[in-house]
DSSP file (Angstrom, degrees, kcal/mol; ACC not computed):
  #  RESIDUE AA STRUCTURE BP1 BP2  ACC     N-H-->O    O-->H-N    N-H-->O    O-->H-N    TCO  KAPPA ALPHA  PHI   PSI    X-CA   Y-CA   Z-CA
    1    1 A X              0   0    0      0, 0.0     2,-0.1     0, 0.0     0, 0.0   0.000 360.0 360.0 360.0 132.5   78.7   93.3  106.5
    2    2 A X        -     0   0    0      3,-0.0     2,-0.4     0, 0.0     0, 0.0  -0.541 360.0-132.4 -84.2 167.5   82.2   91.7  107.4
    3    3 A X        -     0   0    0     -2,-0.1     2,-0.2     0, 0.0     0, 0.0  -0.927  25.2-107.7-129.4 140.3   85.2   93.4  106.9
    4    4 A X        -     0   0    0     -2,-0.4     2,-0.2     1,-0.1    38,-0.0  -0.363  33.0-148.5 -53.8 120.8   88.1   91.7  105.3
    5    5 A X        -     0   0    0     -2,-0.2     2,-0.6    37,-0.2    -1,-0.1  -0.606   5.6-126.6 -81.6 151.2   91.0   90.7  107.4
    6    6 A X        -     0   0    0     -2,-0.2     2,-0.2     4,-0.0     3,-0.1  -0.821  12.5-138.5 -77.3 127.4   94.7   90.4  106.8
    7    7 A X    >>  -     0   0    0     -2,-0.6     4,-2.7     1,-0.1     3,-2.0  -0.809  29.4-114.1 -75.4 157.5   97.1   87.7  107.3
    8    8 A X  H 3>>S+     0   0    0     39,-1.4     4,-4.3     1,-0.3     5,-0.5   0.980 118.8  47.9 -50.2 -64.9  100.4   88.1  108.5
    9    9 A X  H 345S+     0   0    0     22,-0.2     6,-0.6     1,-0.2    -1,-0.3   0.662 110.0  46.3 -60.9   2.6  101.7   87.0  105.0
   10   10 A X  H <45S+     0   0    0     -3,-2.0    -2,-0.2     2,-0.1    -1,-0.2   0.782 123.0  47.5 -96.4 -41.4   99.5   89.3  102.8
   11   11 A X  H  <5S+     0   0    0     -4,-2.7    -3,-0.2     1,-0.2    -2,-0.2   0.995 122.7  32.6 -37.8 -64.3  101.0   92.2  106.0
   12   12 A X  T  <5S-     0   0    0     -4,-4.3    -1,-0.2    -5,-0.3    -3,-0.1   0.973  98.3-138.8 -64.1 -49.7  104.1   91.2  105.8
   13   13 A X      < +     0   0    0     -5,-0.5    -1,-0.2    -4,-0.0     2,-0.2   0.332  44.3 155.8 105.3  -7.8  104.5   90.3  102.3
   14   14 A X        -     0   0    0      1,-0.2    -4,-0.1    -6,-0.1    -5,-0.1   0.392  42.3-142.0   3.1 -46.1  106.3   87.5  103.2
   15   15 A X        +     0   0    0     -6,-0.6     7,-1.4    -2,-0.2     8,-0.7   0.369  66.6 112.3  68.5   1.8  105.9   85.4  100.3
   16   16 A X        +     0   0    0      6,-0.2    13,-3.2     4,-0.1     2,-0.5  -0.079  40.3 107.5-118.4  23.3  105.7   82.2  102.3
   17   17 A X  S >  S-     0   0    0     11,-0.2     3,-3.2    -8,-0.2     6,-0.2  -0.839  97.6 -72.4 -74.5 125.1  102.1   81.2  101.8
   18   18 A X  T 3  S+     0   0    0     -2,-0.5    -1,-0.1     1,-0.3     3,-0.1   0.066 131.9  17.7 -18.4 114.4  101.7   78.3   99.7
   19   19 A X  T 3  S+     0   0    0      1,-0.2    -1,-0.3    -3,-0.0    -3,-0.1   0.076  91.9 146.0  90.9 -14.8  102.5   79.9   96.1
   20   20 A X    X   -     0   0    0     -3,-3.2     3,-0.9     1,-0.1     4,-0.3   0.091  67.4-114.8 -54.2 159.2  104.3   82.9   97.8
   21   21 A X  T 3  S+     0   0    0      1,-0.2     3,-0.5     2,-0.1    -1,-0.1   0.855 110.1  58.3 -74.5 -32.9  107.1   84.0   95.7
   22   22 A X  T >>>S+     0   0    0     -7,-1.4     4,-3.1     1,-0.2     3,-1.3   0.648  72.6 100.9 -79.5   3.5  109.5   82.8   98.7
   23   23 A X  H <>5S+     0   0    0     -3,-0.9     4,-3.3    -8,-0.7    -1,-0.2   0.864  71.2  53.2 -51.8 -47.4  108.7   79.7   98.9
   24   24 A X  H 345S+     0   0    0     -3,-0.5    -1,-0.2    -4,-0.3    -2,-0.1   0.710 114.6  37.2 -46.0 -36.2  111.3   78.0   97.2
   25   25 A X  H <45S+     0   0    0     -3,-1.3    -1,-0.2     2,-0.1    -2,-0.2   0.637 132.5  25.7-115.4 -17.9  114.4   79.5   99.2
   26   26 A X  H  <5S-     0   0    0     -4,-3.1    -2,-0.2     1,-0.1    -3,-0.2   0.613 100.5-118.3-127.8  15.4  112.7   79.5  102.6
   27   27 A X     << -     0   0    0     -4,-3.3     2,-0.4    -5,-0.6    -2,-0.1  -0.106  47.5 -65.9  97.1 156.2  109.8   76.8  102.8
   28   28 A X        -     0   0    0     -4,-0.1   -11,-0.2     2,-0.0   -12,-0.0  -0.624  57.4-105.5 -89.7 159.4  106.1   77.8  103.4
   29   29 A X        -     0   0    0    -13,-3.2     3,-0.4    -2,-0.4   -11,-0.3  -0.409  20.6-137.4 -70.7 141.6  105.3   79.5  107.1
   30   30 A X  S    S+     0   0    0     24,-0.3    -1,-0.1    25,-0.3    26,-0.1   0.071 101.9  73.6 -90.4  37.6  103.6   76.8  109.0
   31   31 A X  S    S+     0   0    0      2,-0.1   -22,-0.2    24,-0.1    -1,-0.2  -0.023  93.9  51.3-106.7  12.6  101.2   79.8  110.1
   32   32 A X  S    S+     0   0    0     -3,-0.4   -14,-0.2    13,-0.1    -2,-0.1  -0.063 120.5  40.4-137.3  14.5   99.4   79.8  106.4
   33   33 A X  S    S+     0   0    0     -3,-0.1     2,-1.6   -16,-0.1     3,-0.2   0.397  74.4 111.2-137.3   0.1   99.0   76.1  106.9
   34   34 A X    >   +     0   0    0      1,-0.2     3,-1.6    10,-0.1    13,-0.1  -0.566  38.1 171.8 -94.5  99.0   98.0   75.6  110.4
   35   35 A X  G >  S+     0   0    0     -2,-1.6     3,-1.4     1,-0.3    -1,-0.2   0.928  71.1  81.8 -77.8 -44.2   93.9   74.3  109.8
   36   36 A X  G 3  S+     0   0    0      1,-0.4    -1,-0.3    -3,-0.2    -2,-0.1   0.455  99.3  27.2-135.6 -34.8   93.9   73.6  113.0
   37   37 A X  G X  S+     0   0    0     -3,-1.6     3,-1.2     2,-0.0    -1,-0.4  -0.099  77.3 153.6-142.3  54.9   93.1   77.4  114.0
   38   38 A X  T <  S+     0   0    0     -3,-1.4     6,-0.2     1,-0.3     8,-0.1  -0.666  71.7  21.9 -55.2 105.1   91.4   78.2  110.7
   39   39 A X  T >  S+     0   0    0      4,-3.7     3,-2.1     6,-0.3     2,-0.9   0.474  83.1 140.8 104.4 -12.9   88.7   81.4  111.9
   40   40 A X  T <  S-     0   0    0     -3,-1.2    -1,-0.1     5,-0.5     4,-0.0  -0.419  85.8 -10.2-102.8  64.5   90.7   82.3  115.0
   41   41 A X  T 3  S-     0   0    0     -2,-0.9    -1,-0.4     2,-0.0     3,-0.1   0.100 124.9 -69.3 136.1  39.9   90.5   86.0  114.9
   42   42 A X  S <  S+     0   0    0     -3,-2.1     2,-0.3     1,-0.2   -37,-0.2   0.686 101.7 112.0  97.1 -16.4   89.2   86.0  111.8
   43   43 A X        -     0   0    0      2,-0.2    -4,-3.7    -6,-0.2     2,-0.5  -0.777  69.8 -92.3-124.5 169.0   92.1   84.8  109.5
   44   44 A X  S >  S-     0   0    0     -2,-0.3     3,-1.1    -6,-0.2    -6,-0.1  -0.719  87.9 -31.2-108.2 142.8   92.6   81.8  107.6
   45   45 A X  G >  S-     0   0    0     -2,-0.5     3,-0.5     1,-0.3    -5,-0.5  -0.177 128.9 -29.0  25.4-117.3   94.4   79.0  109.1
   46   46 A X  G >> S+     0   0    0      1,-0.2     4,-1.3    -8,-0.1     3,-1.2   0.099  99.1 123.1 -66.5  23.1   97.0   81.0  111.6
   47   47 A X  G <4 S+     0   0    0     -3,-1.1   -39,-1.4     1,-0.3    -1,-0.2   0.888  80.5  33.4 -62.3 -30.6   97.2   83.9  109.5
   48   48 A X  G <4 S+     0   0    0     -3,-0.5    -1,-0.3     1,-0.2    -2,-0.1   0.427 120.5  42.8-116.6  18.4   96.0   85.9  112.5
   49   49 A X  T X4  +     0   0    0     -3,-1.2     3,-3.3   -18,-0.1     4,-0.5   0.134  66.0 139.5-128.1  10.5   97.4   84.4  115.3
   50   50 A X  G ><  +     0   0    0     -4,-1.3     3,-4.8     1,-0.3     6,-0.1   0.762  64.2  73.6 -28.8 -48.7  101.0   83.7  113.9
   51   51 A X  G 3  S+     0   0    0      1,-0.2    -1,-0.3    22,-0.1    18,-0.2   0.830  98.1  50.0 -51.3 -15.2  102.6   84.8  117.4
   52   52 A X  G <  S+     0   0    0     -3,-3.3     2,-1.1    -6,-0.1    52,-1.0   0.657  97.8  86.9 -89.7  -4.6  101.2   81.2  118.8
   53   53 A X  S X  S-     0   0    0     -3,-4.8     3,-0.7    -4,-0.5   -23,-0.1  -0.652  75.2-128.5 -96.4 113.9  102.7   79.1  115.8
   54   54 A X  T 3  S+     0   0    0     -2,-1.1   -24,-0.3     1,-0.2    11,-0.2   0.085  76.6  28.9   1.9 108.4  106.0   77.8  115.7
   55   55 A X  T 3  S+     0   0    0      8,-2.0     2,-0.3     9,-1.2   -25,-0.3   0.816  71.8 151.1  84.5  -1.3  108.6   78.3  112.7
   56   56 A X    <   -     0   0    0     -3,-0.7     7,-3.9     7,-0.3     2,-0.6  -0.646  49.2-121.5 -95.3 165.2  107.6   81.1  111.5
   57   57 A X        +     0   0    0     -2,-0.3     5,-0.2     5,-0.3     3,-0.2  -0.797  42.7 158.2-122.1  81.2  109.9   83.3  109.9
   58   58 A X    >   +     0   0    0     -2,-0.6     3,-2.7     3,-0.3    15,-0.0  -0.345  62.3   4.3 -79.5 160.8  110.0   86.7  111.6
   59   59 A X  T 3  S-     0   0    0      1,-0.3    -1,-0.2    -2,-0.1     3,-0.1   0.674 125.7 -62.3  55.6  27.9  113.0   89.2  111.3
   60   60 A X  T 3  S+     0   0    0     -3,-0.2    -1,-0.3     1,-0.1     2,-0.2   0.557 121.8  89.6  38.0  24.5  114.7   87.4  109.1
   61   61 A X  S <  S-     0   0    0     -3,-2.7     2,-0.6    -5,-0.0    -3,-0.3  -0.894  81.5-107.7-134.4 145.2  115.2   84.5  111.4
   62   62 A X        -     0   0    0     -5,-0.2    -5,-0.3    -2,-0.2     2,-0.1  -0.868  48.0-132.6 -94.9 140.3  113.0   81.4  111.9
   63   63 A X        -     0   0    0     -7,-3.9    -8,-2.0    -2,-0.6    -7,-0.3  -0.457   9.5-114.1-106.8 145.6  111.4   81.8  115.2
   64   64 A X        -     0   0    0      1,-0.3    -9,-1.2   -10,-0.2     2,-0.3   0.951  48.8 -61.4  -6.0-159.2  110.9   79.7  118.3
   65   65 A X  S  > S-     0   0    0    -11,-0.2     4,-1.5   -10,-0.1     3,-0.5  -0.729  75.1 -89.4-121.6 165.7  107.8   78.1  120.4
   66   66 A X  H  > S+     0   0    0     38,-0.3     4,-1.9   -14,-0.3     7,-0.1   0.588 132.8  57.9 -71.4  -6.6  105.5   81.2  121.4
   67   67 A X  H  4 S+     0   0    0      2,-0.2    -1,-0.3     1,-0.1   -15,-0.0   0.499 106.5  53.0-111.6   5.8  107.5   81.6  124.8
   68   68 A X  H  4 S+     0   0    0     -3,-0.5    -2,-0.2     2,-0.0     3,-0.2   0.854 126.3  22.5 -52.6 -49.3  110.8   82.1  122.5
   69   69 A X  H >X S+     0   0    0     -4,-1.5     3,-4.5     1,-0.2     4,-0.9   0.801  88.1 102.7 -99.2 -30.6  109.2   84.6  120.7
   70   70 A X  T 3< S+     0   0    0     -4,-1.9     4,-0.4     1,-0.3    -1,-0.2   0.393  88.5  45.6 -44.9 -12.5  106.5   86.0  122.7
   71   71 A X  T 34 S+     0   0    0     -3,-0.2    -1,-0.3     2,-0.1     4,-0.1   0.612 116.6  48.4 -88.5 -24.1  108.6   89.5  123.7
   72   72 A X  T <4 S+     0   0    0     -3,-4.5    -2,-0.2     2,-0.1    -3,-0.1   0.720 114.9  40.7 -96.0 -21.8  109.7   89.8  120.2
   73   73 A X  S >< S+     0   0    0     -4,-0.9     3,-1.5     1,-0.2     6,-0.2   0.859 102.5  67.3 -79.4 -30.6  106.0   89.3  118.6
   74   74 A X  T 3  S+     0   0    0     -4,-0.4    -1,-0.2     1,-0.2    -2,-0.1   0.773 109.1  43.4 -70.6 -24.7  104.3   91.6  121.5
   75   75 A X  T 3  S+     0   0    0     -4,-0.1     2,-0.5     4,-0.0    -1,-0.2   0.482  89.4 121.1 -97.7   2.7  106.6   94.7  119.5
   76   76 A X    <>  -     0   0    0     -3,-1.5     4,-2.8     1,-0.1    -3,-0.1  -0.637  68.1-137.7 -75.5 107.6  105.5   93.2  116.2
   77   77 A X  H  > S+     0   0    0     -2,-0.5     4,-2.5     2,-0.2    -1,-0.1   0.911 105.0  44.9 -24.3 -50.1  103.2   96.1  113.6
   78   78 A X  H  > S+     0   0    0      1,-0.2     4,-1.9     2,-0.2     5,-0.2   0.997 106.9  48.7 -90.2 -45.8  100.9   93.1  112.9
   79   79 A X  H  > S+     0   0    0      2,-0.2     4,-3.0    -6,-0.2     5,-0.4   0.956 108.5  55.4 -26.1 -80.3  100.3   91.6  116.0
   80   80 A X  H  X S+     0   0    0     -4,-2.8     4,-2.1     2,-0.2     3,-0.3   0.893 116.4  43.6 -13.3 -80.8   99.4   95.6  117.6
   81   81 A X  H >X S+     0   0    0     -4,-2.5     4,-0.8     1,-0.3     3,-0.8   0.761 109.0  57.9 -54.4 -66.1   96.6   95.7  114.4
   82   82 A X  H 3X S+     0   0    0     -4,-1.9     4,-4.0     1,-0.3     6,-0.4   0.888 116.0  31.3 -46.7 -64.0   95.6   92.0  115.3
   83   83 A X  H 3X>S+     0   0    0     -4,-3.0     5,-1.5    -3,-0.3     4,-0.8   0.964 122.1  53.5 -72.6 -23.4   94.6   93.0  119.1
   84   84 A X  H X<5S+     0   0    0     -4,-2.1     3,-3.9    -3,-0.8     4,-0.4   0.924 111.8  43.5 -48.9 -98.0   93.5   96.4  118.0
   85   85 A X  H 3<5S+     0   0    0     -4,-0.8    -1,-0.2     1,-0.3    -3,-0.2   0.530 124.2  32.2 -23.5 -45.8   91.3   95.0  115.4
   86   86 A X  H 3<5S-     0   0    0     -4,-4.0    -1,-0.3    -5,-0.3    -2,-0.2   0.368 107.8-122.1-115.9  23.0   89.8   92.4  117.4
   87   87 A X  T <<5 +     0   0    0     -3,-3.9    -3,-0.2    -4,-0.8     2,-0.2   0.937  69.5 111.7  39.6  45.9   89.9   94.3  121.0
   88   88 A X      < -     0   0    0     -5,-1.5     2,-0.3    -4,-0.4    -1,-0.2  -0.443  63.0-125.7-122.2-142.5   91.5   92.3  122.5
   89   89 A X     >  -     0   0    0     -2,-0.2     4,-0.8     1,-0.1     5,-0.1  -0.990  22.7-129.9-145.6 159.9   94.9   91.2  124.4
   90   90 A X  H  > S+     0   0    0     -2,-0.3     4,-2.7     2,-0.2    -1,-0.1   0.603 108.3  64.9-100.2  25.1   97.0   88.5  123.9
   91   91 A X  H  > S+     0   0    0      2,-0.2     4,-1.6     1,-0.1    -1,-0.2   0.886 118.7  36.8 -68.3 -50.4   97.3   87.4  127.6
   92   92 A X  H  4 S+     0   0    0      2,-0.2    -2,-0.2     1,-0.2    -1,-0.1   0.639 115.8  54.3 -87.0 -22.4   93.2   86.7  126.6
   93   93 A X  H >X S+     0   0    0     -4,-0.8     4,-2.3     2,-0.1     3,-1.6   0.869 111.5  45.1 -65.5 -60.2   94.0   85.7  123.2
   94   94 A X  H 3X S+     0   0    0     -4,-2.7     4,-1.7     1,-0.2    -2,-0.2   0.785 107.0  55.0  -1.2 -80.4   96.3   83.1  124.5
   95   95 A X  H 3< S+     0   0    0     -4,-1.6    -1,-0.2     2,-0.2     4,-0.2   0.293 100.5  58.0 -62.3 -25.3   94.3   81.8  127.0
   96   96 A X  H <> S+     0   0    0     -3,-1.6     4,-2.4    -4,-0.1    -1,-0.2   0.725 106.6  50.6 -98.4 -27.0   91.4   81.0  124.8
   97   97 A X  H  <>S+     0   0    0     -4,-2.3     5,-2.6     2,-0.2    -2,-0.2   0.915 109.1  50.9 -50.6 -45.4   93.7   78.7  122.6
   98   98 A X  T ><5S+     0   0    0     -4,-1.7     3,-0.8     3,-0.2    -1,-0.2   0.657 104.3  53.9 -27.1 -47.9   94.9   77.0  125.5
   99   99 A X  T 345S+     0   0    0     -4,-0.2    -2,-0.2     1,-0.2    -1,-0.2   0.719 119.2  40.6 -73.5 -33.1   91.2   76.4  126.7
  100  100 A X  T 3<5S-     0   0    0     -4,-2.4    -1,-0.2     0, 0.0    -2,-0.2  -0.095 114.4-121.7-127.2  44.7   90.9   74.8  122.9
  101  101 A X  T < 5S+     0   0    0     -3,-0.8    -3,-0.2     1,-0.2    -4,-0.1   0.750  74.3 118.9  22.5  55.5   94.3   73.0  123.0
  102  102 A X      < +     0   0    0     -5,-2.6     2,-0.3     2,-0.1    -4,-0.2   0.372  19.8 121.7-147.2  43.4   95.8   74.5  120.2
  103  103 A X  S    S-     0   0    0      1,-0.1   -50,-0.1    -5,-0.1   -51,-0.0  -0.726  73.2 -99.8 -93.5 146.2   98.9   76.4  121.1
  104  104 A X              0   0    0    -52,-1.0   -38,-0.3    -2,-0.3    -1,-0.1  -0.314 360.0 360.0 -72.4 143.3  101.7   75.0  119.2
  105  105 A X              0   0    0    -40,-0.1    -1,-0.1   -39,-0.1   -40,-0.1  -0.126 360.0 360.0 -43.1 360.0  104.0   72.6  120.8
């Protein structure tokens, strides 16, 4: 049996998934759209890797490329449960996105 995962926008509550109640006034997160790493811990599109995507909208602010953000996401609730959950790290999460060219730009 699998166990359901979160995404960062059902965590957060955001609203900024395609349909989210925020859409309107701040755009949808390109981390609920990002096919590209659909499955990569488990969450649908970047839902569970958000710290690698661009443009997402942490803190009330829209955030960097991942070596903007990468000190402010490593103190981040959902991120912790993300390596928790899948025992890892993200030095090693990282690193295998890199190996399958798909850390955001």
């Amino acid at each position: 049996m699998t166990t359901k995962t979160v995404n960062c926008w059902e965590f957060k509550g955001c609203g900024r998934e395609p349909g989210g109640n925020n859409v309107d006034e701040f755009g949808v997160c390109p981390a609920s759209t990002e096919k590209s790493m659909d499955g990569i811990h488990r969450g649908d599109n970047a839902g569970r890797a958000c710290w690698i995507i661009a443009g997402t909208y942490c803190g009330g602010q829209v955030q960097g490329s991942y070596a903007a953000k990468s000190a402010n996401c490593s103190k981040c609730d959902f991120f912790n449960l993300v390596v928790e959950e899948e025992q890892t790290s993200v030095h090693d999460a990282t690193h295998l996105l890199e190996a399958l060219s798909i850390v955001s730009r």
